[in-house]
PyMOL Python script that loads the backbone (N, CA, C, O; Angstrom):
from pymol import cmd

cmd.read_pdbstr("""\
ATOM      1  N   UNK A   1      81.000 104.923 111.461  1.00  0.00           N
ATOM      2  CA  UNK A   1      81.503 106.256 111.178  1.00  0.00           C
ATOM      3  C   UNK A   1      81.573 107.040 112.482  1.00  0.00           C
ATOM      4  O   UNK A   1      81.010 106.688 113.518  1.00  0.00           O
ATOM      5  N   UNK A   2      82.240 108.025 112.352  1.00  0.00           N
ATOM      6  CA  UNK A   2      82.511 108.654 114.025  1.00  0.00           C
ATOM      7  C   UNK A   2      82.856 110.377 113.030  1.00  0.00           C
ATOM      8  O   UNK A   2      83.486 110.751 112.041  1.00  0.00           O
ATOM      9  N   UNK A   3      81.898 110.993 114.181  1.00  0.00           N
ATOM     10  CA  UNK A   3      82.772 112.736 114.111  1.00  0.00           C
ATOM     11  C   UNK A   3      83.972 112.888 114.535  1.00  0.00           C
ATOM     12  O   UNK A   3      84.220 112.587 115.702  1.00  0.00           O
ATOM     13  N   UNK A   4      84.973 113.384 113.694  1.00  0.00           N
ATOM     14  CA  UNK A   4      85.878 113.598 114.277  1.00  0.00           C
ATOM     15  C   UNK A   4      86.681 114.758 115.030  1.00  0.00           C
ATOM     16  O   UNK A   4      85.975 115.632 114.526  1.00  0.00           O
ATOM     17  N   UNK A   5      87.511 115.440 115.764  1.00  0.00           N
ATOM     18  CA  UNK A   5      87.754 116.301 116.330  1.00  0.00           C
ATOM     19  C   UNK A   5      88.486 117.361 114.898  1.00  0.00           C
ATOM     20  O   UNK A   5      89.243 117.166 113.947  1.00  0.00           O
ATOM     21  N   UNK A   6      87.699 118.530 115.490  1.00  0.00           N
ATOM     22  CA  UNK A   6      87.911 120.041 114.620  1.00  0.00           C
ATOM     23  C   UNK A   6      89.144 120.524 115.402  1.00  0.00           C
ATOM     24  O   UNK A   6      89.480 120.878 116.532  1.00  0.00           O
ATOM     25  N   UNK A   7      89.780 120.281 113.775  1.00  0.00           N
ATOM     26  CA  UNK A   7      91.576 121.234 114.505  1.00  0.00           C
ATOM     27  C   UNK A   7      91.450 123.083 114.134  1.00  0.00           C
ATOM     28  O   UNK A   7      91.368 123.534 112.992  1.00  0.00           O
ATOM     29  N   UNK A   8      91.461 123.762 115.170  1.00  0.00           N
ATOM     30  CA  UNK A   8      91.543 124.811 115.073  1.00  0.00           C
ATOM     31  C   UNK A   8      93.298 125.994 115.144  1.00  0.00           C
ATOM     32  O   UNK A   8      94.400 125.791 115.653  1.00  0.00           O
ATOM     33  N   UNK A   9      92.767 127.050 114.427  1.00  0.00           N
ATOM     34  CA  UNK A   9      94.180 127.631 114.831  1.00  0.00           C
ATOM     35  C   UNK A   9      94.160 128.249 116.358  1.00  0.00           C
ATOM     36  O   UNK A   9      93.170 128.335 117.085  1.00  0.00           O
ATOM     37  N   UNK A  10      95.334 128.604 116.617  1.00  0.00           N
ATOM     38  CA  UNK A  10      96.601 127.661 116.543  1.00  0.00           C
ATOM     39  C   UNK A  10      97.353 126.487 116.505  1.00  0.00           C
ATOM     40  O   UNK A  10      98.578 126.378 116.435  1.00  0.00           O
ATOM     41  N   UNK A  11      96.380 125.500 116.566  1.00  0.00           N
ATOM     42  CA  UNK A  11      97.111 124.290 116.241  1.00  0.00           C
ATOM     43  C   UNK A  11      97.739 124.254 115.152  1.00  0.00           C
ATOM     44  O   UNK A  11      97.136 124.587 114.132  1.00  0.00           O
ATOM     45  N   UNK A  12      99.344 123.772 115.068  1.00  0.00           N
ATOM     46  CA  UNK A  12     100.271 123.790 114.433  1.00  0.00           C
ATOM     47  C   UNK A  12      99.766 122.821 113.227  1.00  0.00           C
ATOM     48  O   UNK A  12      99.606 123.391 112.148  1.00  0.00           O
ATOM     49  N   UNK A  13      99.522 121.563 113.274  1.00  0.00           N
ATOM     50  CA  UNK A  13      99.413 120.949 112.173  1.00  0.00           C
ATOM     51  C   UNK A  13      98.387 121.623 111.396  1.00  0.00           C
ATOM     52  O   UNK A  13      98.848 121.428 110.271  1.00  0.00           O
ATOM     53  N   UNK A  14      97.359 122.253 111.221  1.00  0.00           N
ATOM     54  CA  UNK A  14      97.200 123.733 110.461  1.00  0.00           C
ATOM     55  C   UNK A  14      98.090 124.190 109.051  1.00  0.00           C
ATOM     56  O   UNK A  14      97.726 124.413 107.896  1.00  0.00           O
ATOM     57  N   UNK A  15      99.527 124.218 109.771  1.00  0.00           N
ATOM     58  CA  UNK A  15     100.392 124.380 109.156  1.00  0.00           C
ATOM     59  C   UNK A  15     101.691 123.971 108.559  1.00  0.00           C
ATOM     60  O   UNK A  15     102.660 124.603 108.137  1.00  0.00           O
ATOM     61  N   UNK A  16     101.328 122.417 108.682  1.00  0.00           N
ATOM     62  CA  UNK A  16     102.153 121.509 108.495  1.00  0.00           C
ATOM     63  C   UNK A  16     101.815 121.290 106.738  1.00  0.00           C
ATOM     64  O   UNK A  16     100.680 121.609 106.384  1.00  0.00           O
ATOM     65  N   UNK A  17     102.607 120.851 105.855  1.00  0.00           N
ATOM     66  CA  UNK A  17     102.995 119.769 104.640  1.00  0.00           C
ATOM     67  C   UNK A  17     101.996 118.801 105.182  1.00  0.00           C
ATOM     68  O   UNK A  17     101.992 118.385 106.341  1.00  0.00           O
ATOM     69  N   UNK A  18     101.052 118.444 104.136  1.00  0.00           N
ATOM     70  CA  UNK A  18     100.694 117.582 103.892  1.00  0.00           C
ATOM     71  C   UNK A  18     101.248 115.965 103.262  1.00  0.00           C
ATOM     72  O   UNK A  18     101.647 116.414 102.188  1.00  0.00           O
ATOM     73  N   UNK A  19     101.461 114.905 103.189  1.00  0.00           N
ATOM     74  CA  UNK A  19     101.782 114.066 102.170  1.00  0.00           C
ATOM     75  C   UNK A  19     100.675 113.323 101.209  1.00  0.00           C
ATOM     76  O   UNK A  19      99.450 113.273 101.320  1.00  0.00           O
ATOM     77  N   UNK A  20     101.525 112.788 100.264  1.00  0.00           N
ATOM     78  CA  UNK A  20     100.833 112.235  99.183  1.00  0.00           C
ATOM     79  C   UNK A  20     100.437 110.940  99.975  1.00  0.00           C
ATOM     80  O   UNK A  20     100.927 110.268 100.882  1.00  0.00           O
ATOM     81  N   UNK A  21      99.078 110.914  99.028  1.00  0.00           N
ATOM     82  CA  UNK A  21      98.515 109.450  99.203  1.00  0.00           C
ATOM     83  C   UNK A  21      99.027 108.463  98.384  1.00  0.00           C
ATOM     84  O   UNK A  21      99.033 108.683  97.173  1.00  0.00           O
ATOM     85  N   UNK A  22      99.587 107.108  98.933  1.00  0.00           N
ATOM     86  CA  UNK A  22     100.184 106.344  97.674  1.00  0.00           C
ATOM     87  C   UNK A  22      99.218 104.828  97.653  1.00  0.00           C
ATOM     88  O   UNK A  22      99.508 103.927  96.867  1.00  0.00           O
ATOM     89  N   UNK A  23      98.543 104.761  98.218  1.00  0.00           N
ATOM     90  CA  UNK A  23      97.418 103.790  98.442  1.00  0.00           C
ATOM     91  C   UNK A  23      95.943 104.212  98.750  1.00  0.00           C
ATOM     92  O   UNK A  23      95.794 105.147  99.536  1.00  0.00           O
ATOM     93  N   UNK A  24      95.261 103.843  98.416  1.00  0.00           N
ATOM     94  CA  UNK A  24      93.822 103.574  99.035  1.00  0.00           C
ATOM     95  C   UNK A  24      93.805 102.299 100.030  1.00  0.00           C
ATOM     96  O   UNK A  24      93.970 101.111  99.751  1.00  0.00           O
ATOM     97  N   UNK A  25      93.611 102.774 100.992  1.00  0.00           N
ATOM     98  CA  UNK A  25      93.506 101.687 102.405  1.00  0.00           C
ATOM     99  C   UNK A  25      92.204 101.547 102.403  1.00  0.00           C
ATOM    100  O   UNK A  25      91.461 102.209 101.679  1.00  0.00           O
ATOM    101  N   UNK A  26      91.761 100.523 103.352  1.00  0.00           N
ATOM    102  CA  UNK A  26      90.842 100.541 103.778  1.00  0.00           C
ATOM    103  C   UNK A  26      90.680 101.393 105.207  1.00  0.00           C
ATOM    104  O   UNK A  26      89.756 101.074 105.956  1.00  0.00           O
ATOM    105  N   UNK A  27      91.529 102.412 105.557  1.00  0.00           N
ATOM    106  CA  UNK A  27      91.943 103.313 107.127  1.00  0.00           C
ATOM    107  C   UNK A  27      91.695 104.185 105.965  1.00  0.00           C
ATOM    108  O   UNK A  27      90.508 104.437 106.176  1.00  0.00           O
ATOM    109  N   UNK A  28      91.974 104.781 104.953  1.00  0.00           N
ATOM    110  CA  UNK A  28      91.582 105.671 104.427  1.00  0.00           C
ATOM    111  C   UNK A  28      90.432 106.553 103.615  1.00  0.00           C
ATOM    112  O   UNK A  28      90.182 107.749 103.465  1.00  0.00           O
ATOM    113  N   UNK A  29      89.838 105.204 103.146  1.00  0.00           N
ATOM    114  CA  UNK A  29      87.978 105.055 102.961  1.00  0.00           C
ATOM    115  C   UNK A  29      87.341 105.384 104.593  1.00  0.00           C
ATOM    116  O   UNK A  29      86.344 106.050 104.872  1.00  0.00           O
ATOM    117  N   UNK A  30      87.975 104.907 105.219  1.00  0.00           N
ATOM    118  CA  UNK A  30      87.223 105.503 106.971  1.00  0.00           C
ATOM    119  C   UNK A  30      87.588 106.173 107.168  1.00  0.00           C
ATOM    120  O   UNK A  30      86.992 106.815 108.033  1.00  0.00           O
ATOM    121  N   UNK A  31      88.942 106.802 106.629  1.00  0.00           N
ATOM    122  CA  UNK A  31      89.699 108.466 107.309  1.00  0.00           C
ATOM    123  C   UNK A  31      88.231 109.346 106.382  1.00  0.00           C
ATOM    124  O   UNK A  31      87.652 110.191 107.064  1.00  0.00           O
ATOM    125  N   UNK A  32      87.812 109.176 105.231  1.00  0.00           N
ATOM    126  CA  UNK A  32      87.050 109.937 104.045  1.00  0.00           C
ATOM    127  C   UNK A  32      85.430 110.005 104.236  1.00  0.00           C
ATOM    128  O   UNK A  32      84.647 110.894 103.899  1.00  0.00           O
ATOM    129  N   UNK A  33      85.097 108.235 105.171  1.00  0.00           N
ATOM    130  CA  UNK A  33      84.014 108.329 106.033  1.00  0.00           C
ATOM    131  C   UNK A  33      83.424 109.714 106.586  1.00  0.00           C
ATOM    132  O   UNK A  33      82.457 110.422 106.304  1.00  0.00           O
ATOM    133  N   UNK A  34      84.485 109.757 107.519  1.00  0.00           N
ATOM    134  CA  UNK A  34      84.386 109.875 109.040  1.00  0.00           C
ATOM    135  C   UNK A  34      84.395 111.668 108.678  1.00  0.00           C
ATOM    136  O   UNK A  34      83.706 112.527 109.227  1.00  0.00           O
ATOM    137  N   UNK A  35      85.349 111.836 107.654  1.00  0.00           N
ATOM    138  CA  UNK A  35      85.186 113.224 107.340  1.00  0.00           C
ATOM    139  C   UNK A  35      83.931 113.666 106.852  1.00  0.00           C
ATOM    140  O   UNK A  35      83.388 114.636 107.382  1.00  0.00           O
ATOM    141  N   UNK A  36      83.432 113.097 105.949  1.00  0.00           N
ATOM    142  CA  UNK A  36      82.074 113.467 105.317  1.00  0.00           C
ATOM    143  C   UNK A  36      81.058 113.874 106.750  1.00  0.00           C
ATOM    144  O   UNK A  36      80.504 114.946 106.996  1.00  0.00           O
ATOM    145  N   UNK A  37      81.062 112.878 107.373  1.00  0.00           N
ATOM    146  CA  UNK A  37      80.331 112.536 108.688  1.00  0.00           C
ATOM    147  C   UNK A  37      80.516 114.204 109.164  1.00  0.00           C
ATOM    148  O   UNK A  37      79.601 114.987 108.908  1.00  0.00           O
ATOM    149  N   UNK A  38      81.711 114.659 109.843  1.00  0.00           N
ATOM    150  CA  UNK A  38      82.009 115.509 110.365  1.00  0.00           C
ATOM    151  C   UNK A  38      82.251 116.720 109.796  1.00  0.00           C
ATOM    152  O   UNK A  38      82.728 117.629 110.475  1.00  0.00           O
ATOM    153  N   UNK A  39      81.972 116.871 108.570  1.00  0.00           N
ATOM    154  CA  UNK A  39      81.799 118.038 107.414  1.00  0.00           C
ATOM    155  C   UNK A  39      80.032 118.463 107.335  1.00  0.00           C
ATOM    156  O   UNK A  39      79.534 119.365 106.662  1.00  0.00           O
ATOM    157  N   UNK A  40      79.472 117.687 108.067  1.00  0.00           N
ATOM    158  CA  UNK A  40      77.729 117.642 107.636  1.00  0.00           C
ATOM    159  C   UNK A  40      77.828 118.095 109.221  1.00  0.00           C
ATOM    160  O   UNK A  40      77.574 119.264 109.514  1.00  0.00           O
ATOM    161  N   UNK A  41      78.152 117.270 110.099  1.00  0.00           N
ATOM    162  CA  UNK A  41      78.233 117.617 111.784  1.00  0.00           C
ATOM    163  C   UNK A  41      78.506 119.451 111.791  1.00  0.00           C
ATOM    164  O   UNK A  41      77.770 120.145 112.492  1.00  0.00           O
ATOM    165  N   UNK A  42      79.251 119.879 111.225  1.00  0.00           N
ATOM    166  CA  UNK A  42      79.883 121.276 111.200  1.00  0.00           C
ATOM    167  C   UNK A  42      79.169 122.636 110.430  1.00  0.00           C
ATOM    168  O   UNK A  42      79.235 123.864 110.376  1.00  0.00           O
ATOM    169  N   UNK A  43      78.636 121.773 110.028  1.00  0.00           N
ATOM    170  CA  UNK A  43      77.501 122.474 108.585  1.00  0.00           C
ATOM    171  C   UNK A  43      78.293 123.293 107.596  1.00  0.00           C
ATOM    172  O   UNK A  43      78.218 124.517 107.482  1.00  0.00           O
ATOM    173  N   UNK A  44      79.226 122.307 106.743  1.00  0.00           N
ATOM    174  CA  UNK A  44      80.212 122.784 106.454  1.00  0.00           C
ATOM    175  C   UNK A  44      80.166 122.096 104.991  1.00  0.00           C
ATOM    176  O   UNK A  44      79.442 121.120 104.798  1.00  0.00           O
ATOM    177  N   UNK A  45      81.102 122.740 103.806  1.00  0.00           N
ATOM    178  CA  UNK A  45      80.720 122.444 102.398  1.00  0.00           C
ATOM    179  C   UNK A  45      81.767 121.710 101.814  1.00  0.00           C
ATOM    180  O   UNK A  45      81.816 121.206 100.692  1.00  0.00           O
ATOM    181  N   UNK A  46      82.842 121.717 102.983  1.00  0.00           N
ATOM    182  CA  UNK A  46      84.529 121.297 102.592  1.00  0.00           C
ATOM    183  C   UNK A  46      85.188 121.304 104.155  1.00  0.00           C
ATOM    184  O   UNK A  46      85.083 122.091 105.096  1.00  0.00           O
ATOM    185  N   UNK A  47      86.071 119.771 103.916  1.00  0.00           N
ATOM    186  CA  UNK A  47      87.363 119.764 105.023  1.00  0.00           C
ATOM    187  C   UNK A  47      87.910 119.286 104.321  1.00  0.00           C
ATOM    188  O   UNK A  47      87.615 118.536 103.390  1.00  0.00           O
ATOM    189  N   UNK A  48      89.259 119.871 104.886  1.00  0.00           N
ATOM    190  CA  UNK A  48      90.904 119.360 104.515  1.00  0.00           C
ATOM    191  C   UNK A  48      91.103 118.257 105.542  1.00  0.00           C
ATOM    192  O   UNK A  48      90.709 118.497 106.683  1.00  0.00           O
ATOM    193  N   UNK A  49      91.693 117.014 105.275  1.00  0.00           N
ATOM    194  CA  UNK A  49      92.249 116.074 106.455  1.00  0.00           C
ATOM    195  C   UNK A  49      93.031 116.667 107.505  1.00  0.00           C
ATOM    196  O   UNK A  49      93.178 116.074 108.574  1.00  0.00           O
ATOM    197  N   UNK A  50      93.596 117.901 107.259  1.00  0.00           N
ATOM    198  CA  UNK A  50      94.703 117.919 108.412  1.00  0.00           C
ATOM    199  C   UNK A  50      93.823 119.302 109.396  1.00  0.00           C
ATOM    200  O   UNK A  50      94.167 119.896 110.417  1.00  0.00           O
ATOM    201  N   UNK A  51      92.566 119.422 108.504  1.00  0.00           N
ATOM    202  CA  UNK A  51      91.768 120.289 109.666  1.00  0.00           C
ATOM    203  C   UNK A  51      90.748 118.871 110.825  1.00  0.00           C
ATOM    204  O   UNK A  51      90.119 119.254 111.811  1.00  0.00           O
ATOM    205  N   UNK A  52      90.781 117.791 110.544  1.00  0.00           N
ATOM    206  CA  UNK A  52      90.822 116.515 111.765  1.00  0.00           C
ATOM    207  C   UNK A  52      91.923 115.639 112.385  1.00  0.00           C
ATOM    208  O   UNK A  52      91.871 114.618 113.070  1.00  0.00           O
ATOM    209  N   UNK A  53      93.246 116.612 111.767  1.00  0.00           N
ATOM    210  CA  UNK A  53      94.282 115.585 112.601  1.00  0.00           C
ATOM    211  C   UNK A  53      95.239 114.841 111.901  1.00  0.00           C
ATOM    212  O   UNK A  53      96.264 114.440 112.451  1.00  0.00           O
ATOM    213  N   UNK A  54      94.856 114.535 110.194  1.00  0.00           N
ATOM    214  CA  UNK A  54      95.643 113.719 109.607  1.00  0.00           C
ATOM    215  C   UNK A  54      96.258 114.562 108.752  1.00  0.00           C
ATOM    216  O   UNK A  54      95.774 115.635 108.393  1.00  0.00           O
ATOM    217  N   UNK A  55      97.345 114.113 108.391  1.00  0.00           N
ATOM    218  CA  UNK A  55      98.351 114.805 107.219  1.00  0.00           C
ATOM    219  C   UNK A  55      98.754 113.912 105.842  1.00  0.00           C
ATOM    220  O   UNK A  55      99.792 113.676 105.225  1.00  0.00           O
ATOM    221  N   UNK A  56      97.508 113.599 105.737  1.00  0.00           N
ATOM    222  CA  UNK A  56      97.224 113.611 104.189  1.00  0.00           C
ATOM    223  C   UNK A  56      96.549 114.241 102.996  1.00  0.00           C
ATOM    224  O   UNK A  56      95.650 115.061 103.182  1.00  0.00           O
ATOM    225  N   UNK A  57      96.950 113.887 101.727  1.00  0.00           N
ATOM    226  CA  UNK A  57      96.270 114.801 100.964  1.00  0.00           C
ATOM    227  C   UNK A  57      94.988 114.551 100.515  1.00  0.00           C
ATOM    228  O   UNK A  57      94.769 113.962  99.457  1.00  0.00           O
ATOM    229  N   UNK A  58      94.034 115.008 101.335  1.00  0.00           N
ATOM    230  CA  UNK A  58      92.623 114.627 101.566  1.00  0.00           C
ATOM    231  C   UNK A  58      91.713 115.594 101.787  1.00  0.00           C
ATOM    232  O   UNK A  58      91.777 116.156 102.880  1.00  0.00           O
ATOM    233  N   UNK A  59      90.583 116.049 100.753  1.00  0.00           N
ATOM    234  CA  UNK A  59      89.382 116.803 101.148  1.00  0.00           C
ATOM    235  C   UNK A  59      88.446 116.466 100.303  1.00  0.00           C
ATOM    236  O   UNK A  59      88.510 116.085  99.134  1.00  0.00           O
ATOM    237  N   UNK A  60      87.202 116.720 101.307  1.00  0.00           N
ATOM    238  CA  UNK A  60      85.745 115.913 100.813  1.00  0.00           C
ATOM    239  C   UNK A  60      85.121 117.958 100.832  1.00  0.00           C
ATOM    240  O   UNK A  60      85.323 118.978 101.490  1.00  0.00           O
ATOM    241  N   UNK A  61      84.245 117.454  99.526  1.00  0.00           N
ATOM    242  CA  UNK A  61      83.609 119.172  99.329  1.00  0.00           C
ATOM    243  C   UNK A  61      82.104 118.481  99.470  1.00  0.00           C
ATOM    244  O   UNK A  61      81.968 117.259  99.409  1.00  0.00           O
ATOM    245  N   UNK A  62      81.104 119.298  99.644  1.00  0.00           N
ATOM    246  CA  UNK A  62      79.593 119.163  99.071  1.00  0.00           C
ATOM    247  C   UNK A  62      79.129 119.938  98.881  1.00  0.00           C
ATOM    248  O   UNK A  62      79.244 120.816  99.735  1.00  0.00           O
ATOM    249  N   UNK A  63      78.359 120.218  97.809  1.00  0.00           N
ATOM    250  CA  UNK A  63      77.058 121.524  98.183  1.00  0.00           C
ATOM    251  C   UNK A  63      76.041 120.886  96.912  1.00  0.00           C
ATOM    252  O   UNK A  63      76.373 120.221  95.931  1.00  0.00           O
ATOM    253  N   UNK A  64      74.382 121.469  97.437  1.00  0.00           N
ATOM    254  CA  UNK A  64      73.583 121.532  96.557  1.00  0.00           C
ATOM    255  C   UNK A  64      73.844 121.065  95.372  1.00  0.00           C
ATOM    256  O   UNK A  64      73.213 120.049  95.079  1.00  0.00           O
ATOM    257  N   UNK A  65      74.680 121.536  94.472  1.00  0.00           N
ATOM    258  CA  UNK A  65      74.887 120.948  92.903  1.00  0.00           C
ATOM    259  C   UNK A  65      75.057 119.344  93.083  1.00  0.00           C
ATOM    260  O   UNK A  65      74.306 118.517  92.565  1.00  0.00           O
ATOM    261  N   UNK A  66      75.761 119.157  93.601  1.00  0.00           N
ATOM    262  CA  UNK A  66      76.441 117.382  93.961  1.00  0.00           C
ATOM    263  C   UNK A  66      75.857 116.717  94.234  1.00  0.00           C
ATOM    264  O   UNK A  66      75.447 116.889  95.382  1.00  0.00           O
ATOM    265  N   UNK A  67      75.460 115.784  93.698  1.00  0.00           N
ATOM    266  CA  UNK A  67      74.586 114.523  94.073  1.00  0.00           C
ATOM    267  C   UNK A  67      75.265 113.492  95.282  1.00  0.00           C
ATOM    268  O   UNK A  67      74.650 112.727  96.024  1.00  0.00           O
ATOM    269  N   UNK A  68      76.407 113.686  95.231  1.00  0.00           N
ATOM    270  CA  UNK A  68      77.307 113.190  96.211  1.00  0.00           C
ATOM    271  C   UNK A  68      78.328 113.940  97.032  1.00  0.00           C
ATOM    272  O   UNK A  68      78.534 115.101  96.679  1.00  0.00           O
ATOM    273  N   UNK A  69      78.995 113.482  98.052  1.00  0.00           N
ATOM    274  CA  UNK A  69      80.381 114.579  98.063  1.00  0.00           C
ATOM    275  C   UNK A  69      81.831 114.517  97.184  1.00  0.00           C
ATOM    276  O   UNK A  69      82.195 113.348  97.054  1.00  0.00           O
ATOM    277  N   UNK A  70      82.182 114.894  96.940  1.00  0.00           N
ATOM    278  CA  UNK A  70      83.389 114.783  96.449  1.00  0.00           C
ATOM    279  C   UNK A  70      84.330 114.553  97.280  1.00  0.00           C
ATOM    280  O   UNK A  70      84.506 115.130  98.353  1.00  0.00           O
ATOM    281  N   UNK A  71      85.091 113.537  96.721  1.00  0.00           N
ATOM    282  CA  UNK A  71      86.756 113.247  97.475  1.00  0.00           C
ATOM    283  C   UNK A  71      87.669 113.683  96.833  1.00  0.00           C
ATOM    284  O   UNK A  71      87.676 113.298  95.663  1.00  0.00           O
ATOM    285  N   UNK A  72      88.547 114.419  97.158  1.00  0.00           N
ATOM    286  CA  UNK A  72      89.866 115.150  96.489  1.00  0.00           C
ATOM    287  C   UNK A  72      91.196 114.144  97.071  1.00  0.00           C
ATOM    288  O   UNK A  72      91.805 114.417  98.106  1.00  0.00           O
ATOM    289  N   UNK A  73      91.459 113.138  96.340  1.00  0.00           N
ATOM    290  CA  UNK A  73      93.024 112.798  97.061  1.00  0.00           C
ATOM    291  C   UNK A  73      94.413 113.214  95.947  1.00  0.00           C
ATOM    292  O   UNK A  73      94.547 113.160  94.724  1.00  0.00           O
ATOM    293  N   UNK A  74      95.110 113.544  96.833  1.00  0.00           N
ATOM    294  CA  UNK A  74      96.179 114.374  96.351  1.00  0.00           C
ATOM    295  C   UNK A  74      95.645 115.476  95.018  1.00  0.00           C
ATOM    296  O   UNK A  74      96.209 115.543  93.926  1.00  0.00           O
ATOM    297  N   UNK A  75      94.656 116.134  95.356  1.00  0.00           N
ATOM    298  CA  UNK A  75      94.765 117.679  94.847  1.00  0.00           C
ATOM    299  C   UNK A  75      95.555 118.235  94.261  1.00  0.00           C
ATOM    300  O   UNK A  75      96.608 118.377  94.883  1.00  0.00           O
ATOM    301  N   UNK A  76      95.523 118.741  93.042  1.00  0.00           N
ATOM    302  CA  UNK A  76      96.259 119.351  93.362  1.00  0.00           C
ATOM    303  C   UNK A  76      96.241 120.688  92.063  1.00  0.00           C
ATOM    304  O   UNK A  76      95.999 120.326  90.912  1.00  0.00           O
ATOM    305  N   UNK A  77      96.462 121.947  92.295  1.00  0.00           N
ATOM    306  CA  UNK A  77      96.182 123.052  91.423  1.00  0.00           C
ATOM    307  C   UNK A  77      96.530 123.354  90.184  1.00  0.00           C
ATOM    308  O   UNK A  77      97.394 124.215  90.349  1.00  0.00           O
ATOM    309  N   UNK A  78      96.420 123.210  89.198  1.00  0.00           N
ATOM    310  CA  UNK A  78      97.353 122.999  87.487  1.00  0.00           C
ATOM    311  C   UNK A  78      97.071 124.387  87.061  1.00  0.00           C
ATOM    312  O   UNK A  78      98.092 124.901  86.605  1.00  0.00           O
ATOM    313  N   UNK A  79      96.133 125.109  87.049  1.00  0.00           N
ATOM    314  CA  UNK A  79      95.469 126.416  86.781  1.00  0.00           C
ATOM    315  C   UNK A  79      95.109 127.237  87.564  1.00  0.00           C
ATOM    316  O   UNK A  79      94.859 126.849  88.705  1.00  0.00           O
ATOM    317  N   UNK A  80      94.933 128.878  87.179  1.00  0.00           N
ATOM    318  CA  UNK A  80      94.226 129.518  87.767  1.00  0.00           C
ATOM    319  C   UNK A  80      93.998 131.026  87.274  1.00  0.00           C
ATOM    320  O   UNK A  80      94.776 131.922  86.946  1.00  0.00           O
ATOM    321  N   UNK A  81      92.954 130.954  87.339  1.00  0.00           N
ATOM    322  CA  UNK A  81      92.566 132.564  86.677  1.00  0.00           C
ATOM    323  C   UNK A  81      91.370 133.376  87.150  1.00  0.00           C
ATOM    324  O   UNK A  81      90.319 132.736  87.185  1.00  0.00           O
ATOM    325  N   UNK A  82      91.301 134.774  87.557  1.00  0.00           N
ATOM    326  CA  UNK A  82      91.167 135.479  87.767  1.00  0.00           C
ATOM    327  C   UNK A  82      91.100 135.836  89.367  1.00  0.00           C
ATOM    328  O   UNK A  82      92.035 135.717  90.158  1.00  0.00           O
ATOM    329  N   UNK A  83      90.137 136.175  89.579  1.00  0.00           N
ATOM    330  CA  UNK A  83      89.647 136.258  91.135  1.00  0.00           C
ATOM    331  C   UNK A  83      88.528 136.518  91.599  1.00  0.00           C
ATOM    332  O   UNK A  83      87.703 137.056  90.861  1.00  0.00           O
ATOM    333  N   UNK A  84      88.220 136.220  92.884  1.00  0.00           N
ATOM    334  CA  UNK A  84      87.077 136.856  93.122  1.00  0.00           C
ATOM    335  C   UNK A  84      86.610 136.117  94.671  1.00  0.00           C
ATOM    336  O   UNK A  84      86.989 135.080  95.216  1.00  0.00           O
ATOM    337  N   UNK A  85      85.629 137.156  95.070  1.00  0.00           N
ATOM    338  CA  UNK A  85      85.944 137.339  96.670  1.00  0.00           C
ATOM    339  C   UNK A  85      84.765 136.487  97.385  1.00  0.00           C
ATOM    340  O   UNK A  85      83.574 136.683  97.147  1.00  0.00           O
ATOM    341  N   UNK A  86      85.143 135.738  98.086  1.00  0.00           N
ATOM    342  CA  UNK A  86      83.730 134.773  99.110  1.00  0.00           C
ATOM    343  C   UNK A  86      83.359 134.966 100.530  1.00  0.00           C
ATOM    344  O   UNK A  86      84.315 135.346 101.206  1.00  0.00           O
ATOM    345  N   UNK A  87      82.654 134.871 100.943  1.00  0.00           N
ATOM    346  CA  UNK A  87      82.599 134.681 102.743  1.00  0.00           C
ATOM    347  C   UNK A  87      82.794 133.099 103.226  1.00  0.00           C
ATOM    348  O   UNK A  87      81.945 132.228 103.037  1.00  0.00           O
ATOM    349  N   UNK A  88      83.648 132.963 103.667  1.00  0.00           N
ATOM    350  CA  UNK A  88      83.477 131.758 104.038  1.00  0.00           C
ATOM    351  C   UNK A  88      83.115 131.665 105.916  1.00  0.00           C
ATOM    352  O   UNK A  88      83.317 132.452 106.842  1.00  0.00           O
ATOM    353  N   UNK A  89      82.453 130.181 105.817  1.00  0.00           N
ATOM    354  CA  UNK A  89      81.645 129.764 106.082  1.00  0.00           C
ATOM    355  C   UNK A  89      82.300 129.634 107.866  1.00  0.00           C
ATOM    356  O   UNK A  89      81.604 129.123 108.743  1.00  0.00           O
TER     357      UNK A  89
END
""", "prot")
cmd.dss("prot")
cmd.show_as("cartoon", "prot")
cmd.util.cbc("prot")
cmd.orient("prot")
C-alpha cells in the first residue's frame, strides 16, 4: 500500500467528470487500498479518487460507527431531503 499524493485546489482535475467504473481490477482494489491508506494518513473520514489523481468513480468514507471503511464505486445520489450545515474537516 502507498500514500498517495493530495490533489489540492487549484488543480484542475478537482474539476473534471469523473467516469464510471465498468470492472473491478485488480489496479483498482489498490487504487481503494492506497486510498484508505491515505484517508487515515490525512486524518480524514472520506476521499474522492480524483482528490489523489484518478478519475474514477471512487470514494472510501470511515468514521467511528463503521466497523470498516466503506467503498463507494460509482455513487451515485437517487434522493435528497432537507438540509443541514457541517464543518468540514
Amino acid at each position: 500500500m502507498a500514500i498517495l499524493e493530495m490533489r489540492l485546489l487549484p488543480d484542475p482535475i478537482l474539476r473534471r467528470k469523473t467516469n464510471k467504473v465498468a470492472k473491478i481490477t485488480p489496479q483498482l482494489k489498490t487504487l481503494v487500498k492506497d486510498m484508505i491508506e491515505t484517508m487515515r494518513d490525512q486524518f480524514g473520514v472520506g476521499l474522492a479518487a480524483n482528490q489523489v489523481g484518478s478519475l474514477q468513480k471512487v470514494a472510501v468514507v470511515e468514521t467511528p460507527e463503521l466497523e470498516e471503511p466503506l467503498v463507494l464505486i460509482n455513487p451515485e445520489i437517487m434522493k435528497t431531503e432537507g438540509e443541514r450545515e457541517v464543518v468540514e474537516g
